[in-house]
N, C-alpha and C positions, 0 to 999 in steps of 0.2 A: 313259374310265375302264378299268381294269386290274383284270378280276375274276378269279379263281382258285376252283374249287369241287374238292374232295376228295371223288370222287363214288365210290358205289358202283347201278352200273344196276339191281341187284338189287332198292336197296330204292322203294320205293314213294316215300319222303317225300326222298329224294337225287334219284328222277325230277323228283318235282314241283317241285322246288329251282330244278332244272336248268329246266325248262319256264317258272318263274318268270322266270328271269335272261334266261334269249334271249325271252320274250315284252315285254320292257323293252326291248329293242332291243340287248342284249348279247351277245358273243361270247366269254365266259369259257374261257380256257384251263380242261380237263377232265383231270383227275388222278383214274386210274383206280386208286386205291390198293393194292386187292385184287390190281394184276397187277405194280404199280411196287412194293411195296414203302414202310416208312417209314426213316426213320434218327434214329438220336436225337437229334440235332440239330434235325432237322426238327421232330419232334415235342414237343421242349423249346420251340423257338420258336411254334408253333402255339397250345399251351395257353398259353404267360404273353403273349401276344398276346388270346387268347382268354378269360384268366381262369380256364383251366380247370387240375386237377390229374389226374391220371390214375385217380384214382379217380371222379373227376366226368366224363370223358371216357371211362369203360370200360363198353361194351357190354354188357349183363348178361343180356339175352333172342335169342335165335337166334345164338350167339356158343357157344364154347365155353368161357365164363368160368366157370360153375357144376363143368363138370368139371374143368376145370384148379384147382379150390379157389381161385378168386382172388376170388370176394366174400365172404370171411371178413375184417372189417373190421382183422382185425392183420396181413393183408397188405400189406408197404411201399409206397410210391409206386414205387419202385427197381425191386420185383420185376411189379408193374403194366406198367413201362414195358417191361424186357426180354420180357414175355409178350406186348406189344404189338406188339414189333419181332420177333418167332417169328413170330405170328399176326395180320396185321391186319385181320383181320375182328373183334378187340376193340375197337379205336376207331370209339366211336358216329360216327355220318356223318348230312348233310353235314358239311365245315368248308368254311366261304365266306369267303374272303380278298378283301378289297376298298378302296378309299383310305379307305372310311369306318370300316375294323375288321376285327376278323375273328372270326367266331360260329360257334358250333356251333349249324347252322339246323335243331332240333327244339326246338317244332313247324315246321314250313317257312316259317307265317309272322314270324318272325326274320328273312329271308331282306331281307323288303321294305325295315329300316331300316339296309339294305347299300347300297342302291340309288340312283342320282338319281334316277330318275324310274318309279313305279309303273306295269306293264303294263296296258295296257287291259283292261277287262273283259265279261263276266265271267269270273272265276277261281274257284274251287275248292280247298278244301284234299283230300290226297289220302282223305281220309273223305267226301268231299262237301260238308264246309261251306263259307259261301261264305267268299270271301276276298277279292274286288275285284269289287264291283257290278258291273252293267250301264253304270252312269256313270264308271264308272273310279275310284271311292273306295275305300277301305280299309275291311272290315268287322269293327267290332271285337268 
């Protein structure tokens, strides 16, 4: 399987994503978006892949979208996206691209129904909850 994660090391829940996908036995090609860059292309396919619109995909906490005036809800999708491709530390993270889909994995556990087969446990979400038992289950 062919996984892709749009990771940013910074955050916390893109670590634990990441921590997920290689403790399943994965080697997910790592796109470190904050240093790559997006394009709009990219980014157009990611959300309708995703489901997502750019106002559902836009960063809104530790981001500089509050100063850039971008969550006043009569901001276009248009201008969303250009402030996106300026700055990508506005597009929330992960995005986890995989043959099963592709999600924007917040909370992290998203991440598991990317997966064939769930990492051994136990796991933790990056708050401390659990997330894969001692038996290797799913906690829901």
């Amino acid at each position: 399987m062919s996984i892709v994660i749009h990771h940013n090391p910074d955050c916390g829940t893109s670590r634990n994503v990441l921590a997920i996908i290689e403790a399943s036995g994965e080697e997910p090609t790592v796109i470190e978006y904050l240093q790559t860059g997006w394009t709009r292309p990219q980014l157009l396919a990611l959300f309708a892949a995703a489901d997502l619109t750019p106002r559902t995909a836009l960063r809104t906490s530790k981001s500089p979208a509050e100063e850039l005036g971008l969550l006043d809800p009569s901001v276009s999708d248009e201008a969303l996206l250009s402030a996106m491709l300026e700055h990508p530390v506005l597009v929330n993270r992960p995005i986890v691209c995989s043959p099963k889909g592709v999600r924007l994995c917040r909370p992290s556990e998203v991440v598991l129904d990317l997966l064939d087969r769930l990492p051994p446990g136990p796991m933790t979400k990056e708050d401390g909850a659990p997330l894969i038992d001692a038996q290797g289950n799913r906690v829901s």
